[in-house]
Structure formats: C-alpha cells, structure tokens
N, C-alpha and C positions, 0 to 999 in steps of 0.2 A: 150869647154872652157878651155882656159890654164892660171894658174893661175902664175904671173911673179916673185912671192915671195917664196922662203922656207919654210917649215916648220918651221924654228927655227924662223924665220923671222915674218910668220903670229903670231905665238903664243906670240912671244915679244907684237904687235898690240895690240892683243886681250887683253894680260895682263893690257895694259895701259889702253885700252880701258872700261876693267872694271872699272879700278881705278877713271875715269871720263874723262881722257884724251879728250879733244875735236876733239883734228884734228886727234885721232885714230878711233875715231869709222869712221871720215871722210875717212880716207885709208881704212879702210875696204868696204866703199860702194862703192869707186873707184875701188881696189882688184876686187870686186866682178859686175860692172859696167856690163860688159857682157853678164854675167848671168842674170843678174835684168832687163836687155832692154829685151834680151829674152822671159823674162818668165812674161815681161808685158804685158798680151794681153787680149782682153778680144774678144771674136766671133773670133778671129783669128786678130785682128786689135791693134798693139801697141796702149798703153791705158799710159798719160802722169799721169792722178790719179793714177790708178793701180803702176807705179812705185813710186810714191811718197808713196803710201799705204807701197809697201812692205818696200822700204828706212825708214819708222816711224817705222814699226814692227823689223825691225833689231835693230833700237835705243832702241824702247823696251824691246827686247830681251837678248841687253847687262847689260841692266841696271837691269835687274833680274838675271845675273850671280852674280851680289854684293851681292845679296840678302841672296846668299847659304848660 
C-alpha cells in the first residue's frame, strides 16, 4: 500500500482531526482506503461490515487522541 501523502501532510490531517475537524478524520479513511478494503475480510471474503467496523474504530480512536 502506498500512501499518496507526506509526512508533514498526514500529521497536519491527524492534527485537525483531533481537533474535530470532520472532513479530516474523512481524508484519513480515504488516505487509508486501501488498506481498510484489504484488511476487511472475514473467511478470506471482503466483508462490507467489517469495513465499516474498522472505519468506526479509527473514528474512535481519533477521538481518544483529544483525550491525552
């Protein structure tokens, strides 16, 4: 998976995204789009829950960087 952003690029993302930014935490599941079809499967069969699963868990997961 190659990812089409920068470093500096992602982390600006992330920052807003902590901040609540809506359409960043959006870029990031797009950024990461690839990956997330990937790695949604469940028996070996893309699984269209399973992605929505991990997409809610990354929303999650941003929203506990505010937390620190």
């Amino acid at each position: 998976m190659k990812v089409l952003v920068s470093n500096k690029e992602l982390v600006k993302i992330i920052r807003k995204a902590v901040k609540g930014d809506k359409k960043s935490k959006f870029e990031i599941i797009l950024i990461f789009e690839n990956l997330i079809k990937k790695e949604a499967r469940i028996n070996g069969q893309f699984s269209d829950e399973c992605r929505a699963f991990i997409e809610d868990k990354i929303f999650d997961e941003i929203e506990k960087f505010r937390k620190i």
